[in-house]
C-alpha positions, -999 to +999 in steps of 0.1 A: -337+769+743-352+737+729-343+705+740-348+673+723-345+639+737-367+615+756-377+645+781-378+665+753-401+676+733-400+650+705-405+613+699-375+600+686-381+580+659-384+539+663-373+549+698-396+548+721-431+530+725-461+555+738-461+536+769-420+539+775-426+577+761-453+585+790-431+569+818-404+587+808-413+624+795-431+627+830-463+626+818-487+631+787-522+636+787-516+674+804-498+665+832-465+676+814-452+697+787-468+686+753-449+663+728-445+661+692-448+629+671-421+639+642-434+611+619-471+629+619-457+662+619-455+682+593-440+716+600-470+740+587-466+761+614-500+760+628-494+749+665-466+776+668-487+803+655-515+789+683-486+791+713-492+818+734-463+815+753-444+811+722-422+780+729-427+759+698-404+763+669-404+746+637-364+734+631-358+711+598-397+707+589-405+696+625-422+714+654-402+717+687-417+722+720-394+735+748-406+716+779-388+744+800-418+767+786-447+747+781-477+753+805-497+724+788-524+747+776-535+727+749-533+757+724-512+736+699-533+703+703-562+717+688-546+737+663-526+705+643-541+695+615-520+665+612-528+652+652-489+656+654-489+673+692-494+645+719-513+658+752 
């Protein structure tokens, strides 16, 4: 199941800062589940075809990470085109 929210797997938008988002997420750079910036995204489809675990979902023209299934691979980092997936 995907979860959204501030641990989730999207920045909220006007929400949160980058510094707030890595205190609270529990960590970015690879030390947590990956993240999604919905205001870059935009939904092609690219970083879930790249998931090899198959957590990513694109709901209303946005990718969704579940944190619950991300292994921080970096699959879907290198696949965006639009530097959407934060990691």
């Amino acid at each position: 199941m995907i979860n959204e929210g501030y641990s989730g797997s999207i920045i909220p938008r006007g929400k949160l800062s980058m510094d707030e988002l890595k205190h609270v997420s529990g960590g970015v750079n690879g030390l947590g589940p990956y993240l999604v910036d919905s205001q870059k995204c935009t939904g092609c489809g690219a970083c879930a075809a790249s998931c090899k675990v198959r957590c990513i979902e694109i709901i209303s023209g946005c990718a969704k990470i579940s944190p619950c299934d991300c292994t921080a691979c970096g699959a879907c980092y290198n696949a965006c085109p639009a530097g959407a997936i934060i990691g």
